[in-house]
C-alpha positions in Angstrom: 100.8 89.6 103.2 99.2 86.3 102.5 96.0 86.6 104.3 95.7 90.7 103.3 95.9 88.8 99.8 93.5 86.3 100.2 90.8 89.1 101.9 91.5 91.6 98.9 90.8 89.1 96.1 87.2 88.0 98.1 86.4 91.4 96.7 86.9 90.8 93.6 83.0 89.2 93.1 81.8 91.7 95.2 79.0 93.1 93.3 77.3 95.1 95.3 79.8 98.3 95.8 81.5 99.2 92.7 83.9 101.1 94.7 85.5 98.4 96.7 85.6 96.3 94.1 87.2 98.8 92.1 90.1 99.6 95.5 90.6 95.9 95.3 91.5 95.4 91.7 94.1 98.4 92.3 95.1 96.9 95.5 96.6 93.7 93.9 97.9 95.5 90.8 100.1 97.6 93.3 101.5 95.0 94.7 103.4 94.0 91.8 105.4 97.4 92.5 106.7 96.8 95.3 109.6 93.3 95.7 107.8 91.5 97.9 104.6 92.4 96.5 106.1 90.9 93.0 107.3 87.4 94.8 104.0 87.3 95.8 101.9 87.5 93.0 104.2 85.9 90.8 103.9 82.0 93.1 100.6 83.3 93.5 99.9 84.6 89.5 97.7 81.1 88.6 95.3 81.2 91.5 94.9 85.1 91.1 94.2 83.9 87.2 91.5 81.7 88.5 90.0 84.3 90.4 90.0 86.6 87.4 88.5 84.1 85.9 85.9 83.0 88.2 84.4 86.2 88.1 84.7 86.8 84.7 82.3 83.8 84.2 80.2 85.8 86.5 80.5 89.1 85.2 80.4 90.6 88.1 82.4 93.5 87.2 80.9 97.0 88.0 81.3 100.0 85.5 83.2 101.3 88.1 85.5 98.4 88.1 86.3 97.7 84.6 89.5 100.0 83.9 91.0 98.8 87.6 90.3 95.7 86.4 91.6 95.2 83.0 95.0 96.8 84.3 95.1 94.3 86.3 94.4 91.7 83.6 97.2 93.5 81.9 100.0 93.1 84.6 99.3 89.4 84.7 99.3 88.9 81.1 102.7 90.8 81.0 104.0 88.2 83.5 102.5 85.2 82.1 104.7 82.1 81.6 104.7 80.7 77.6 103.1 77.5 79.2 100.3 79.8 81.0 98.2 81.2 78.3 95.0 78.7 78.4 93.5 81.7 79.9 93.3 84.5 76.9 90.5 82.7 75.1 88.7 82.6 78.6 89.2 86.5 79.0 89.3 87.6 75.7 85.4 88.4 75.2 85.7 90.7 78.0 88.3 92.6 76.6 86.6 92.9 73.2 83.6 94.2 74.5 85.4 96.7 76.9 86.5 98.0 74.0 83.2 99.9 73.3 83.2 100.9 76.8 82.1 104.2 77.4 84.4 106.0 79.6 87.5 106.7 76.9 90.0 105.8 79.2 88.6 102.1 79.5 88.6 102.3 75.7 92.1 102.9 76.3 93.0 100.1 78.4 91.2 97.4 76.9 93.2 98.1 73.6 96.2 98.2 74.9 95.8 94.9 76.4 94.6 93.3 73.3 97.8 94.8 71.9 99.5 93.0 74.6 98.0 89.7 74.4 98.9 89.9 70.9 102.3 90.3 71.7 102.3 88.0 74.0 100.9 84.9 71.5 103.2 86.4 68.8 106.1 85.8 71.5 105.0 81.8 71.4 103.8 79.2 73.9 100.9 76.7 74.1 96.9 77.0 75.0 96.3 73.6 76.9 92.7 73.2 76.0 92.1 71.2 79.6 92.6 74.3 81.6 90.5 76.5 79.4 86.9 76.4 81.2 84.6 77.4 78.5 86.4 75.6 75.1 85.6 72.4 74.0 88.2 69.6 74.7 89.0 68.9 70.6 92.9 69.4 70.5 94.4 69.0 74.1 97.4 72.0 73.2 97.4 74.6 70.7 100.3 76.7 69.7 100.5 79.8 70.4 100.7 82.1 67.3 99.6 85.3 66.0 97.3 83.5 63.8 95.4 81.7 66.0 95.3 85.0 68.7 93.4 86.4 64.9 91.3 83.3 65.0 89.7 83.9 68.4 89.3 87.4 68.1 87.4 86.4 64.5 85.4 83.9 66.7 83.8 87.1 68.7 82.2 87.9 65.0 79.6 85.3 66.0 78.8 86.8 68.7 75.3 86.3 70.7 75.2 90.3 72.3 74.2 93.9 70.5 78.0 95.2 71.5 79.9 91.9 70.2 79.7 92.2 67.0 81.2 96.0 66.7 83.1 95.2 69.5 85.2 92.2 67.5 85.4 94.4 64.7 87.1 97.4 66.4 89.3 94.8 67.8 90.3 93.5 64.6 90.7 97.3 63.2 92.8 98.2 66.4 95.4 94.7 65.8 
């Protein structure tokens, strides 16, 4: 299953058909249903968080792609240690602006899992600044709190894009 793995998640930053990329976001997400599927991801959940990452950075996503993908986001934020979650500020801009996504059911997802991140910050844990790859190395850990999940999505506000600004604020309305 490794190697399968491995091949599937290449697809990931595969920007040129929407389609695979889309098979392979719902590939790895289905894995976590079956047993050994679950084992796998789960010793496997921070390099499959990088990858997320790395093409987040990229934003490679296609239209196609985004819902696929953001349930995916979702299944590893559900299974995220309280010592894992340097990575919500890294992928929380994406989920704002997904949030004035077109297709409704996108909408959908994207809120949900800014519900669930907010749970998930409310539940407690710390941000380690060092593996964050776009913050700024001030404070080396940050608790985890409701408060400062508020904070970032408040930082979107500022936003540099057209759809940032609405986006953060439909984001605020919807927590």
């Amino acid at each position: 299953m490794g190697r399968l793995y491995e091949a599937v998640v290449l697809l990931f930053a595969n920007d040129a058909d929407g389609a695979l990329q889309k098979k392979a976001h719902k590939f790895v997400k289905s894995m976590a249903e079956t047993d050994t599927g679950r084992v796998a991801l789960k010793s496997n959940l921070e390099e499959l968080m990088r990858n997320i990452l790395d093409t987040t950075a990229a934003v490679t996503a296609t239209a196609t792609a985004k819902r696929a993908r953001l349930s995916l986001i979702s299944h590893v934020v559900s299974h995220m240690d309280p010592t894992d979650l340097y990575s919500v500020p890294s992928i929380l801009s994406e989920v704002i602006v997904a949030t004035k996504e077109v297709n409704e059911k996108t909408r959908n997802v994207a809120h949900d899992l800014l519900v669930a991140m907010g749970h998930k910050m409310k539940s407690g844990g710390i941000i380690s600044s060092e593996r964050v790859g776009d913050m700024e190395r001030a404070a080396s850990e940050t608790q985890a709190t409701i408060s400062e999940y508020f904070t970032m999505v408040t930082a979107d506000l500022a936003g540099t894009t057209a759809h940032m600004v609405p986006a953060a604020i439909t984001s605020l309305s919807r927590l």
